[in-house]
KOLRO-944841 format. One record per residue: x, y, z of N, C-alpha, C in turn; residue number from 1. Coordinates in steps of 0.1 Angstrom, whole numbers. Example, Ala and Ser with C-alpha at 12.3 -4.5 7.8 and 13.67 -1.06 7.14 Angstrom:
# KOLRO-944841
SITE   n_c1   n_c2   n_c3  ca_c1  ca_c2  ca_c3   c_c1   c_c2   c_c3  num
SITE    132    -57     78    123    -45     78    132    -33     78    1
SITE    128    -22     71    137    -11     71    129      0     79    2
This chain:
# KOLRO-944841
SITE   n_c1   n_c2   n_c3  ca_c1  ca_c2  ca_c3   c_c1   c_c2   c_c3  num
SITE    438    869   1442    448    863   1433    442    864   1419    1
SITE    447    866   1409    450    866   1394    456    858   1390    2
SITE    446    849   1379    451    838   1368    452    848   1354    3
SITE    460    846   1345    464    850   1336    466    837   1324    4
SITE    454    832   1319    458    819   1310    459    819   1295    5
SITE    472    820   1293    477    824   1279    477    813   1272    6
SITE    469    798   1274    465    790   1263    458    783   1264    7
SITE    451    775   1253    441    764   1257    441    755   1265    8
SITE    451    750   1272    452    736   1277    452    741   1291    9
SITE    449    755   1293    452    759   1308    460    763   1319   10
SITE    472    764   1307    484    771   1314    482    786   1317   11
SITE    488    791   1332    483    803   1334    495    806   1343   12
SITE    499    824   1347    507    829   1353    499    833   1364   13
SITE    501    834   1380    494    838   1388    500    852   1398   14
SITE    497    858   1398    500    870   1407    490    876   1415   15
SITE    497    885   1425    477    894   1434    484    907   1429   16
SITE    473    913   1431    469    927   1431    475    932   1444   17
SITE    476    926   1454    478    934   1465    470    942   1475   18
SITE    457    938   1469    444    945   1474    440    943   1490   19
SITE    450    933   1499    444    926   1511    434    927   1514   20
SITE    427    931   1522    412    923   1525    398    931   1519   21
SITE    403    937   1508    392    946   1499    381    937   1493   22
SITE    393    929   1482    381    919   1471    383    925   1460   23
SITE    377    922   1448    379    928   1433    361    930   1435   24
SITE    355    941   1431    346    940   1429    335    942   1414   25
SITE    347    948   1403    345    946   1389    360    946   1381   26
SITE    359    947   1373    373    950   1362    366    953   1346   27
SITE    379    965   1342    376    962   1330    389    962   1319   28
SITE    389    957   1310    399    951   1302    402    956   1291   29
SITE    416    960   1285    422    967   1272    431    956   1267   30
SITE    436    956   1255    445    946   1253    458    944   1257   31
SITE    463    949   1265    477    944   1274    474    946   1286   32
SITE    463    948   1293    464    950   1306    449    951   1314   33
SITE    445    956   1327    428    957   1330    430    966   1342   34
SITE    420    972   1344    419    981   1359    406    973   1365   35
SITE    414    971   1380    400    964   1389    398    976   1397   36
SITE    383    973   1403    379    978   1410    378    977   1425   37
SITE    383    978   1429    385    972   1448    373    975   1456   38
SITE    370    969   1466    357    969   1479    361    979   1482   39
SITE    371    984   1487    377    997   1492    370   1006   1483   40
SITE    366   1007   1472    366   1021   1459    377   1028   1454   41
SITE    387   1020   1456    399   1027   1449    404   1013   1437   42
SITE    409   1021   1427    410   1012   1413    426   1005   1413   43
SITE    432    995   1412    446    995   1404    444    985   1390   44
SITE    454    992   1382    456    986   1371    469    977   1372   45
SITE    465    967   1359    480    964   1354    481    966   1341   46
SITE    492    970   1339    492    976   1322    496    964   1311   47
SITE    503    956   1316    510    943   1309    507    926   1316   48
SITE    502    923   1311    503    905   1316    512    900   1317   49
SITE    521    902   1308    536    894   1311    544    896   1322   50
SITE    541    908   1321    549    914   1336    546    921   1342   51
SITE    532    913   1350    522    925   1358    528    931   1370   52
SITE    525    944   1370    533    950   1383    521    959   1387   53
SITE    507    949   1396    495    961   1400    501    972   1405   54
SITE    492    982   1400    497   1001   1405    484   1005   1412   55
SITE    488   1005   1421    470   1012   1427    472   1030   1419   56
SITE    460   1031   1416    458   1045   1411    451   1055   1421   57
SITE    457   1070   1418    449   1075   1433    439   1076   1436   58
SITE    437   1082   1444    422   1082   1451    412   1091   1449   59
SITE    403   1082   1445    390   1091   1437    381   1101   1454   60
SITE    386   1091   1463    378   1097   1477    365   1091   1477   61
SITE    363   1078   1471    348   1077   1466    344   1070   1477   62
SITE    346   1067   1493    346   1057   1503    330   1055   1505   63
SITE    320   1069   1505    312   1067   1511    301   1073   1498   64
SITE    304   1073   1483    296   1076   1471    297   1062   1466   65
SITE    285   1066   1458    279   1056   1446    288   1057   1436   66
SITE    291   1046   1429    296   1047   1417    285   1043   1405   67
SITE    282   1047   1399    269   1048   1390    273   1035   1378   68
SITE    284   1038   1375    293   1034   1362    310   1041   1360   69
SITE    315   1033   1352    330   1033   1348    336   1022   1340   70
SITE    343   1033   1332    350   1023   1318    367   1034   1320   71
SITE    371   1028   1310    384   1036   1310    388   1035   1299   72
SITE    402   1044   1299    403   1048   1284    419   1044   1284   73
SITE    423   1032   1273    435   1026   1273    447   1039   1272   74
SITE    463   1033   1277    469   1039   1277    472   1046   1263   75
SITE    472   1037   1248    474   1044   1240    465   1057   1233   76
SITE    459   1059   1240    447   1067   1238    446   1082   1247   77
SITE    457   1082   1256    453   1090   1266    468   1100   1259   78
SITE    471   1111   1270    481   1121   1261    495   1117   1276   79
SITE    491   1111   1284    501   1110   1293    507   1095   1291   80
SITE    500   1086   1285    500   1072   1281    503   1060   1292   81
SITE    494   1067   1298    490   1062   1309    474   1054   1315   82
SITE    468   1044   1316    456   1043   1321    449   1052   1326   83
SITE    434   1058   1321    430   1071   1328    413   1062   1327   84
SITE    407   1063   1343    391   1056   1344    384   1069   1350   85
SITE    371   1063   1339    364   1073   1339    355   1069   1355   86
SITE    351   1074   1360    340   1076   1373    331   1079   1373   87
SITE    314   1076   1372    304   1083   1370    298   1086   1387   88
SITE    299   1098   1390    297   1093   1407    288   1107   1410   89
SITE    276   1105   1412    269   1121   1420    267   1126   1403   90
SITE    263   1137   1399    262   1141   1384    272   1147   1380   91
SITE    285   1141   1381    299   1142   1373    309   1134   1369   92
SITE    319   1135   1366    329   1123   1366    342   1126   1364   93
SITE    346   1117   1373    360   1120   1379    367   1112   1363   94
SITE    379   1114   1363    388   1113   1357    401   1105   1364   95
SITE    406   1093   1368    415   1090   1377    427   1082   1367   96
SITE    437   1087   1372    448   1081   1368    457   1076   1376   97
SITE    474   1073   1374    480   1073   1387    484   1081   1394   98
SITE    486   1093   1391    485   1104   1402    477   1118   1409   99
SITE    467   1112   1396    453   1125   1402    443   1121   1399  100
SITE    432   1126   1402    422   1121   1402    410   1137   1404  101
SITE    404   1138   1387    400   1153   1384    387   1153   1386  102
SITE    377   1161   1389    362   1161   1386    359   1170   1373  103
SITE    354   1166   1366    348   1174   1355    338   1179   1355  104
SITE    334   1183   1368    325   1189   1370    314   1190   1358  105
SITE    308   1182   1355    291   1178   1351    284   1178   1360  106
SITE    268   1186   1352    259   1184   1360    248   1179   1351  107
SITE    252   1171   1343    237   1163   1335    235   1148   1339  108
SITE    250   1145   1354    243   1133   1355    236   1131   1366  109
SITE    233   1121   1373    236   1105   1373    241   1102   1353  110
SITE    254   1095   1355    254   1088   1341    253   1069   1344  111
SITE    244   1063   1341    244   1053   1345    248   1044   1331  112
SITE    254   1048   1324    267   1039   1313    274   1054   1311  113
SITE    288   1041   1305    298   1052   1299    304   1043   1290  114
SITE    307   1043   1279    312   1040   1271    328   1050   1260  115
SITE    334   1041   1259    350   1051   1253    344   1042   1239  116
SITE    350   1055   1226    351   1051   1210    365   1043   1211  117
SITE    361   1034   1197    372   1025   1196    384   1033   1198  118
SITE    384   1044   1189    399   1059   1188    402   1058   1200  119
SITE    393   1063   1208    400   1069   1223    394   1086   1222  120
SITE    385   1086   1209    384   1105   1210    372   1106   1218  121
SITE    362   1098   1214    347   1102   1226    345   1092   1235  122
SITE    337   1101   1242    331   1093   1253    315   1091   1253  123
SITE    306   1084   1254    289   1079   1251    290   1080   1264  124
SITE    278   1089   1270    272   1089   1281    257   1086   1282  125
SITE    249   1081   1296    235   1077   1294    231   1085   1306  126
SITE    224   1093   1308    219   1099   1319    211   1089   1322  127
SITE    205   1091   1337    196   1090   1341    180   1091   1340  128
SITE    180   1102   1330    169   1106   1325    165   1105   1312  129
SITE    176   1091   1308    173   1091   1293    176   1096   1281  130
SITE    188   1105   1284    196   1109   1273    210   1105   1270  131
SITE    208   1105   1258    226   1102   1253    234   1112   1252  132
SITE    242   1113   1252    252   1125   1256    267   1119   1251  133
SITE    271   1129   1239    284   1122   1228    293   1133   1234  134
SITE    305   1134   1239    319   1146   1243    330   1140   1239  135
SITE    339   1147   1232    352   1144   1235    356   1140   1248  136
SITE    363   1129   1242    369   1126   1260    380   1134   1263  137
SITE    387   1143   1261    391   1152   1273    376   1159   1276  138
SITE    368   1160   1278    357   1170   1281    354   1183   1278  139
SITE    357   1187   1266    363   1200   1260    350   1204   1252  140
SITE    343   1194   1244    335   1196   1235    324   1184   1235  141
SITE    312   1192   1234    297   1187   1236    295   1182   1218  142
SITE    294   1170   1212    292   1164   1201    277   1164   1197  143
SITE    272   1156   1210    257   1155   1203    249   1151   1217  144
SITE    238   1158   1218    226   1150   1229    213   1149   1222  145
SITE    211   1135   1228    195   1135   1223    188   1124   1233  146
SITE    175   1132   1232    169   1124   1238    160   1114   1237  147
SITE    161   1100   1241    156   1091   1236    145   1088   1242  148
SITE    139   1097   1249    121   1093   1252    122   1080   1259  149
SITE    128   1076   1265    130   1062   1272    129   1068   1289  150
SITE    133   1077   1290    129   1085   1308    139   1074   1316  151
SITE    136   1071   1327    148   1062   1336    145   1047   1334  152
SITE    140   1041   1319    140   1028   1314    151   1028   1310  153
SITE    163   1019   1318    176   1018   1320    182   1010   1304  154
SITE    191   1012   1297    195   1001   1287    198    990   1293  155
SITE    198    980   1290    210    968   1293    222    972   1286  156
SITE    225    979   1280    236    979   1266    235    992   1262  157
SITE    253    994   1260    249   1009   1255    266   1008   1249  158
SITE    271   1007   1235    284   1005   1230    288   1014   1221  159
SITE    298   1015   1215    302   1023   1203    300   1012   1190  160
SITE    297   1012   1178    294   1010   1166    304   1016   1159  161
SITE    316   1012   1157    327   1024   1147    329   1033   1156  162
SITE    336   1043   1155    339   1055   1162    327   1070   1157  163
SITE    316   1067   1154    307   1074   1148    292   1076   1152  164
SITE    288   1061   1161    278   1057   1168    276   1052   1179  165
SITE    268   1053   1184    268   1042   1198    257   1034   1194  166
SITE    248   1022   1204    241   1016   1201    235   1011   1219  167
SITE    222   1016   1215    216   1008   1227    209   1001   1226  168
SITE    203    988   1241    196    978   1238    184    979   1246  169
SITE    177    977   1247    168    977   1261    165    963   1260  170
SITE    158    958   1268    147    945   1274    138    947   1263  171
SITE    130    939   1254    117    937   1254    112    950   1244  172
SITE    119    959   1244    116    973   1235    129    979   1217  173
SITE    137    969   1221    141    970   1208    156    979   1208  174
SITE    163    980   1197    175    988   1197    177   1003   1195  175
SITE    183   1008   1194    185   1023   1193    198   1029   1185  176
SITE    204   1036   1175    216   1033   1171    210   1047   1170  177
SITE    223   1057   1177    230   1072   1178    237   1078   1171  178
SITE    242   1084   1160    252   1088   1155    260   1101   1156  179
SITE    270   1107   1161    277   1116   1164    267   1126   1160  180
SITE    258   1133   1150    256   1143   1149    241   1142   1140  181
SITE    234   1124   1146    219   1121   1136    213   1117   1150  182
SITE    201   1115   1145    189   1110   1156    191   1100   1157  183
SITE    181   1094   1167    181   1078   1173    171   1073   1163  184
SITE    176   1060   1158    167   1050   1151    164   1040   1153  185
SITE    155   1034   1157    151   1024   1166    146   1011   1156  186
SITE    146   1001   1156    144    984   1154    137    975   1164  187
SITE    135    966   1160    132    955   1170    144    945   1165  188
SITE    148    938   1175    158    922   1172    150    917   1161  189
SITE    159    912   1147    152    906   1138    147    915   1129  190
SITE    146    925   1130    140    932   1122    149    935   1108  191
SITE    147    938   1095    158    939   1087    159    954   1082  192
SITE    144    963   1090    148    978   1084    156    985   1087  193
């Protein structure tokens, strides 16, 4: 079941997803709407709060893969204008929407983050092995990789900064800030350089 509480005092709209005996096991959220992620491994969205009508989206086939990571890229952003989630699964990533579900055949991952630009044009990728990896999100064009000497010391954090940078955080080791087409520059928290 789904609470939807559109004010302070706790007023809320309730609906399900329809998932029966799956579960939600993450979600993530755009401004009119969110895609969950089901125990099953298959995604539905709702595009509107006011008048949620969950859509299960098709099938990635992911029953018996890892999902590494996933974010998604809002409807106004996409060319079908439609919810399209990204999948980081085995060293590529699927592309799912409501009626297909594409591999883009990559082979630089495991990507263990994915991050969408505020636009909707790129996509921030984190290998495995410690690189950043900037593409257009249709997957057409390679922006920028670099490697952050970090090896499989995982971020906690890895976001977009403007549509120009990403930003990563680690534990205990300090920040990182990427720019479409500059090196990594690193800080400590607090620091003012």
């Amino acid at each position: 079941m789904v609470r939807c509480y559109y004010d302070l005092q706790g007023d809320f709209t309730q609906f399900s997803l329809g998932n029966g005996d799956f579960g939600v096991l993450d979600c993530r959220f755009w401004g009119s709407g969110f895609v969950a992620l089901l125990g099953n491994q298959r995604f539905v969205a709702v595009s509107r709060y006011d008048e949620p009508r969950p859509r299960l989206l098709a099938d990635p086939h992911l029953a018996d893969a890892e999902i590494h990571s996933w974010t998604l890229i809002p409807p106004n952003y996409t060319l079908s204008r439609h919810v399209e989630v990204l999948v980081a699964t085995g060293s590529t990533i699927l592309v799912v929407d409501a009626s297909d579900s594409q591999d883009q055949v990559l082979q630089q991952g495991p990507f263990s983050h994915i991050t969408v630009s505020p636009n909707g044009k790129f996509v921030g990728l984190y290998t495995g092995e410690g690189k950043v990896w900037v593409i257009s999100s249709d997957f057409q064009e390679n922006h920028s990789e670099y490697d952050t000497g970090m090896g499989s010391n995982l971020p906690l954090d890895f976001a977009w900064c403007g549509n120009s940078s990403v930003v990563l955080v680690w534990e205990d080791l300090g920040n990182g800030l990427s720019g479409l087409f500059l090196q990594l520059r690193r800080w400590k928290m607090g620091s003012v350089n």
